[in-house]
Each structure stands twice: as structure tokens, then as C-alpha cells.
DRENDO-1510 file (C-alpha; in Angstrom, 1 decimal, always signed):
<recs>
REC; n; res; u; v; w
REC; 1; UNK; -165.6; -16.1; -37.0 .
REC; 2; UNK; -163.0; -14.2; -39.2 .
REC; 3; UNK; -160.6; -13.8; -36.5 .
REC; 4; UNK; -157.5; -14.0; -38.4 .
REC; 5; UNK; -158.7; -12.1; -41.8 .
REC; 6; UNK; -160.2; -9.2; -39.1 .
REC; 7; UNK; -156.4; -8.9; -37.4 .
REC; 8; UNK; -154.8; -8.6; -41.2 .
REC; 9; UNK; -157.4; -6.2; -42.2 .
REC; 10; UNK; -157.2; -4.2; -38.8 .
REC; 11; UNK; -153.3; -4.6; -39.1 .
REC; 12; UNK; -153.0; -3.5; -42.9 .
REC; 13; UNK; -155.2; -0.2; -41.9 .
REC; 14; UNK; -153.2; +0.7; -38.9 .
REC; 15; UNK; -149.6; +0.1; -41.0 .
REC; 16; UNK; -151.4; +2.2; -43.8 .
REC; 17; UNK; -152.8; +5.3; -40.8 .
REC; 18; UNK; -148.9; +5.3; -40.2 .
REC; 19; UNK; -147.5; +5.8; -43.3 .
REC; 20; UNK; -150.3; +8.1; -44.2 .
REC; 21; UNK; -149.8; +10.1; -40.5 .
REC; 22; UNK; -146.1; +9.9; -40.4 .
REC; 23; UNK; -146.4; +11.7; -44.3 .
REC; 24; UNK; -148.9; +14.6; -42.5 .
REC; 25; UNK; -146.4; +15.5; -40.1 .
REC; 26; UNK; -148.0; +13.8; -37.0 .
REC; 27; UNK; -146.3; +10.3; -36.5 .
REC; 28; UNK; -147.4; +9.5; -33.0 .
REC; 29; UNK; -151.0; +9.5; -34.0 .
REC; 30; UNK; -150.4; +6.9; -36.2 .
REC; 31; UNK; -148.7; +4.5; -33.7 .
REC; 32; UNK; -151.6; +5.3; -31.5 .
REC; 33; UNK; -154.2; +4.8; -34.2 .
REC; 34; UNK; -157.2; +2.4; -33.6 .
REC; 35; UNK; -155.3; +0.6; -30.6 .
REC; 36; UNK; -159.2; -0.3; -28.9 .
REC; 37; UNK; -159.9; -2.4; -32.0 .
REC; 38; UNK; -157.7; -4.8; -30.3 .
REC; 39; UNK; -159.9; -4.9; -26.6 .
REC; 40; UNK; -162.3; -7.6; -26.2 .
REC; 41; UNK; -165.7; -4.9; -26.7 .
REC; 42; UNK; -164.6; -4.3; -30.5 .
REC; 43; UNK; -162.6; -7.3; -31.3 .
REC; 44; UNK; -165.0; -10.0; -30.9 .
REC; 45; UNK; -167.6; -8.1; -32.9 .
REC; 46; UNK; -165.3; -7.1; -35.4 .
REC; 47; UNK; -164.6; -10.8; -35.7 .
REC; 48; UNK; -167.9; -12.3; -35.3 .
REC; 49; UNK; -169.2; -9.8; -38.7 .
REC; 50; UNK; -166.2; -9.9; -40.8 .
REC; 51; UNK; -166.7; -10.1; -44.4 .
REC; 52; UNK; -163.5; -10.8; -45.8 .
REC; 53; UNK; -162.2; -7.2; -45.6 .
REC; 54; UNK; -165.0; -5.3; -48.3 .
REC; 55; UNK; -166.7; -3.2; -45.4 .
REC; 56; UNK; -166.2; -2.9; -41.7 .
REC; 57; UNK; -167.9; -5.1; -39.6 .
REC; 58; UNK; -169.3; -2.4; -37.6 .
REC; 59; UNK; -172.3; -1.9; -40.7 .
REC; 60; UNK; -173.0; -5.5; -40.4 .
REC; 61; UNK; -173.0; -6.0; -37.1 .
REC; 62; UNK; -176.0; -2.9; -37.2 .
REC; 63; UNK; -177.4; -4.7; -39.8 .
REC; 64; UNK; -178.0; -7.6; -37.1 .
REC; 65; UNK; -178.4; -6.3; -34.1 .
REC; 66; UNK; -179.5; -2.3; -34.9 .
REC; 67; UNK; -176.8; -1.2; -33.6 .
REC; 68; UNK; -173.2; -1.6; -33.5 .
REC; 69; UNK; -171.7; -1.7; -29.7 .
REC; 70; UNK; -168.1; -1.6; -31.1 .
REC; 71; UNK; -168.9; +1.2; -33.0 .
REC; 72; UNK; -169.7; +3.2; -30.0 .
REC; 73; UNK; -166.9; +2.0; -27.9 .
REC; 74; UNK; -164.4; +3.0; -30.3 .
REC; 75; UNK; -166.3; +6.7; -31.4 .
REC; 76; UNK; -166.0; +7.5; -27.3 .
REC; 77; UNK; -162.4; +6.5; -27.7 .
REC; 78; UNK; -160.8; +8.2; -30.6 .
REC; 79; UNK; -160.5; +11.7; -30.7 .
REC; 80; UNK; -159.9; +11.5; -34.7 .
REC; 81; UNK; -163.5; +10.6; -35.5 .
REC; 82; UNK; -166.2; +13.2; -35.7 .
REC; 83; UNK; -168.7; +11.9; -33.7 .
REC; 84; UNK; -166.2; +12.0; -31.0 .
REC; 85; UNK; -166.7; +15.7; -30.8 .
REC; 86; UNK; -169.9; +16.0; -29.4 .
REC; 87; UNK; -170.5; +18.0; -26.3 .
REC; 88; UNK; -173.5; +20.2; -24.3 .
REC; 89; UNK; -173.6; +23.5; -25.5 .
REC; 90; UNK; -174.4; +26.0; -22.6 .
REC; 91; UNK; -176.3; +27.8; -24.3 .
REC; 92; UNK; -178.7; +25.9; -25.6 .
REC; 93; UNK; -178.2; +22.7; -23.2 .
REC; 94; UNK; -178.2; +20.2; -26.5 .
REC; 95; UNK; -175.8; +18.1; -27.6 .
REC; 96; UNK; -173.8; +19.5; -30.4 .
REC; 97; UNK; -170.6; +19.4; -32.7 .
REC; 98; UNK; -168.0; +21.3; -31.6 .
REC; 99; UNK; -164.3; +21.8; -34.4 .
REC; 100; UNK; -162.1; +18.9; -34.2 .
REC; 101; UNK; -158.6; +20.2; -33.4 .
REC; 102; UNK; -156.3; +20.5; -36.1 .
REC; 103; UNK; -153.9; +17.1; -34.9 .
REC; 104; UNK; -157.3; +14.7; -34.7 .
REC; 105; UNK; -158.6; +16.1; -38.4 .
REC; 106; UNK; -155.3; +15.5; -39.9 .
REC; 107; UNK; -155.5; +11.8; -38.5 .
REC; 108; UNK; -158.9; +11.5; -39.6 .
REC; 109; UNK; -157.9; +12.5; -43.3 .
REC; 110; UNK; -155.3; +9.7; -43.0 .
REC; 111; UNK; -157.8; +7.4; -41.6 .
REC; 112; UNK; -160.0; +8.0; -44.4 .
REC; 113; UNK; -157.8; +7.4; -47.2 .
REC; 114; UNK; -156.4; +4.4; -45.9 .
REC; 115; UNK; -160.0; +3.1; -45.2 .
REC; 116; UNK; -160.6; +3.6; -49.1 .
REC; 117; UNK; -157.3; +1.6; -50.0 .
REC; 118; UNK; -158.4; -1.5; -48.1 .
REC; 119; UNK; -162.0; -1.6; -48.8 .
REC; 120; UNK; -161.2; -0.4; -52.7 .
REC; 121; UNK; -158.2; -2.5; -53.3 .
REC; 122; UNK; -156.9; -2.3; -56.8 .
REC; 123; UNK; -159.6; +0.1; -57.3 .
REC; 124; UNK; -158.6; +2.6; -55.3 .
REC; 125; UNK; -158.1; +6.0; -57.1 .
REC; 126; UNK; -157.5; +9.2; -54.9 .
REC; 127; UNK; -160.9; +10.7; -55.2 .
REC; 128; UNK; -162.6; +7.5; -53.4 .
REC; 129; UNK; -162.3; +9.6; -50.0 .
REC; 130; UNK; -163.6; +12.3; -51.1 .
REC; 131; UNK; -166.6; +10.1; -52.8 .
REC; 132; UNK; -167.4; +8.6; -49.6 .
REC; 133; UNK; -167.8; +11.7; -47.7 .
REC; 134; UNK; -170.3; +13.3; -50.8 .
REC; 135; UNK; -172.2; +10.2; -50.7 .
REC; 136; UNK; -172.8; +10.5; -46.8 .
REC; 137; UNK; -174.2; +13.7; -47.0 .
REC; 138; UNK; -176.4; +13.7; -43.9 .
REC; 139; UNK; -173.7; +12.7; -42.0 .
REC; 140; UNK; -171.3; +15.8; -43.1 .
REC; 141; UNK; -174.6; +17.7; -42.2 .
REC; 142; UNK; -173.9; +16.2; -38.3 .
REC; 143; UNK; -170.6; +17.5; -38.0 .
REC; 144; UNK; -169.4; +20.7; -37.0 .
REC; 145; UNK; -169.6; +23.0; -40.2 .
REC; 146; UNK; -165.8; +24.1; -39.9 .
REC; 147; UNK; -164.5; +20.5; -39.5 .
REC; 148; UNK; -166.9; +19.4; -42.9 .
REC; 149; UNK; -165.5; +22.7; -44.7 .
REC; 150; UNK; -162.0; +21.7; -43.6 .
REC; 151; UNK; -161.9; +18.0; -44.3 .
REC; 152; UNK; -163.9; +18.6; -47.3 .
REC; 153; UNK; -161.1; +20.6; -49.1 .
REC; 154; UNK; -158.5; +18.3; -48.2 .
REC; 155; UNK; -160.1; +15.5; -49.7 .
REC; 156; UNK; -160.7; +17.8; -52.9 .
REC; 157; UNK; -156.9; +18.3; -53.1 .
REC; 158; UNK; -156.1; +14.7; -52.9 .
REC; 159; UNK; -158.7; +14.0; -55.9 .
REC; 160; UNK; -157.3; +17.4; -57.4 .
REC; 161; UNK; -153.7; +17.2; -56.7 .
REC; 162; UNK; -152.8; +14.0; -55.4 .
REC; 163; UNK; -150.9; +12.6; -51.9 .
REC; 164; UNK; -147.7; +14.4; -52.7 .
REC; 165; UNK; -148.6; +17.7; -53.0 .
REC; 166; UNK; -151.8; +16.8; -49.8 .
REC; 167; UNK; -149.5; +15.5; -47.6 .
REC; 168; UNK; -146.9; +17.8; -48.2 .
REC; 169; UNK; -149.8; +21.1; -47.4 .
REC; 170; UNK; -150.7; +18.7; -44.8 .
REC; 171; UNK; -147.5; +18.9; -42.8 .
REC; 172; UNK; -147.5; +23.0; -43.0 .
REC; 173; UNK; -150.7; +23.6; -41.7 .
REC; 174; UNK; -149.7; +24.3; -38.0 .
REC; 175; UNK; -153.9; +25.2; -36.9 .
REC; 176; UNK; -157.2; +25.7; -38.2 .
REC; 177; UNK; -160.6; +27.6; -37.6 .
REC; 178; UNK; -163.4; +28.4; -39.9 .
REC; 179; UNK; -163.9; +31.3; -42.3 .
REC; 180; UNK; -167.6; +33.0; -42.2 .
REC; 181; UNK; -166.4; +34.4; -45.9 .
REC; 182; UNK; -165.1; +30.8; -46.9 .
REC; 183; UNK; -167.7; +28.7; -45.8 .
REC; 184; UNK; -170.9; +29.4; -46.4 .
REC; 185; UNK; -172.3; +26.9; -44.1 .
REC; 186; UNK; -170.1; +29.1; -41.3 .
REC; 187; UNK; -171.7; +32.3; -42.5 .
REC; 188; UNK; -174.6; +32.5; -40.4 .
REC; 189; UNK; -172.4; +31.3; -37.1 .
REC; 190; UNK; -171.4; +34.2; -34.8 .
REC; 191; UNK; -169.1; +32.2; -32.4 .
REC; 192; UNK; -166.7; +31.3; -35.3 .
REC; 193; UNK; -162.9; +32.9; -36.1 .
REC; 194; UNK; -161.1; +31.2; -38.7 .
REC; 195; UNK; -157.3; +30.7; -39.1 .
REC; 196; UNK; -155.6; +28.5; -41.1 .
REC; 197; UNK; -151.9; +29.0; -40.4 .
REC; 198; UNK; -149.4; +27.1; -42.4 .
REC; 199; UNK; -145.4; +26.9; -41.0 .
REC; 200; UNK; -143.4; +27.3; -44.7 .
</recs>
């Protein structure tokens, strides 16, 4: 078991959410972030399927068992991944994406770029976010289209323009909905306003 290289990694990317959240504007997310990697359900796994920091243990531990328990204890647990936001639509009585709120997608970005830094190391350059989210297309295609249109273009600008000038939009950008004329994957969606309000 890699307990002791899973607590640096898990460490490093929490101290890395921080600096990353406290330069977005929202510094209590980051002292929250990822605090039910430490219970026993995601711990042990993460653990157990360590390898030495290059992917999370969560894919190898799917690999094993077709499925990753820790995985899904920590999606049902933190409001700044995606899959958290999943509820019953009235209407049609499925399960569905509803928008991430604009404090849990700004924690997500965070979370996301410091992912890339530890898993790219040296190699990390600021389009490796954005890279990852092109080349998990059908999962973009699961999420609510205003929180993929939204996410999308901040990881653009980081590739584009770099943290500085992200981070810095980051912090101004007091709430967010979709734009039908903005987004074409909105355009067809009646039930969706779109506002994205900065505070200069």
C-alpha cells in the first residue's frame, strides 16, 4: 500500500486547490477542498491503488474492481464536481444535470488545474486542463450544457492568456447563467437565462 506517497500527493493537491482558490476569490473552498479523501471509504482505496502520484487511484481501482467506491463517495460529497449535480427533473422524472453554481465551478477550475500540475509535473503547461476536458468529450456531453460552455472558456483563457490574467477575471465574476446566443449547445433549451456579472 502507498499510504505515505497517497497523503503527499493528496496533501500537495489540496495546498495547490488553496493557492489556486484563495487567487479566484473564494478561499474557504480551498480550506474545505477534498477533506473526505481523508475518511476511511476513500483513504484506504486511494491507498491500496496508488501509483506513485501519475493518475488517481480512483481509475485503477475501476480498473480492478469495475468500479471505484471512493469515487462515488466523494462525487456525493463535493459540490465542486459535476457529477454532483445531478437531480430528478419534474418534468420528465429522469435524472439530469442541473448548472453548477458559480462558487462550486470556480473551485472546480482550481481543482482541475491543480490536478494537471501533479499528475503533469514538469510538464505541466497551462493548456493541460483544458486538454483533458477536450479529450473526455463524452463526459462534457453529461454535464449540464451551461456549466461545459462556462468551464470550457475558462480553461481557453488559461491556455490563451495564462493564470494572471484567469484568476484575476476569476475573482470579478460575481454569478453566471447560460447564453442561448453564446452557446450553441444552450440554443435549443427554453428554461435557460444567462448572466455573467463581473464586480470591477
Amino acid at each position: 500500500m502507498g499510504i505515505l506517497g497517497h497523503l503527499k500527493t493528496v496533501t500537495r493537491h489540496r495546498a495547490l486547490v488553496l493557492k489556486h482558490c484563495v487567487m479566484a476569490g473564494i478561499p474557504l473552498s480551498g480550506l474545505t477542498h477534498d477533506l473526505s479523501k481523508f475518511s476511511p471509504t476513500e483513504f484506504l482505496p486511494g491507498a491500496r491503488y496508488y501509483e506513485q502520484g501519475k493518475r488517481s487511484p480512483n481509475e485503477h481501482e475501476r480498473e480492478v474492481l469495475g468500479y471505484s467506491a471512493a469515487w462515488m463517495h466523494h462525487k456525493g460529497r463535493n459540490r465542486h464536481h459535476w457529477e454532483y449535480w445531478f437531480d430528478i427533473n419534474p418534468a420528465s422524472r429522469r435524472y439530469e444535470p442541473v448548472p453548477m453554481p458559480v462558487k462550486y465551478l470556480k473551485e472546480s477550475f482550481c481543482d482541475r488545474v491543480a490536478a494537471s500540475k501533479i499528475y503533469k509535473g514538469e510538464q505541466y503547461r497551462d493548456s493541460d486542463a483544458l486538454d483533458y476536458m477536450i479529450s473526455k468529450k463524452e463526459m462534457e456531453s453529461l454535464m449540464h450544457p451551461c456549466t461545459a460552455c462556462i468551464l470550457r472558456k475558462w480553461l481557453t483563457m488559461l491556455a490563451g492568456e495564462g493564470e494572471e490574467k484567469t484568476f484575476a477575471y476569476l475573482r470579478r465574476v460575481g454569478d453566471i447563467r447560460c447564453h442561448p446566443q453564446r452557446c450553441p449547445k444552450c440554443a435549443a433549451r427554453t428554461d435557460i437565462t444567462f448572466r455573467e456579472t463581473t464586480v470591477d
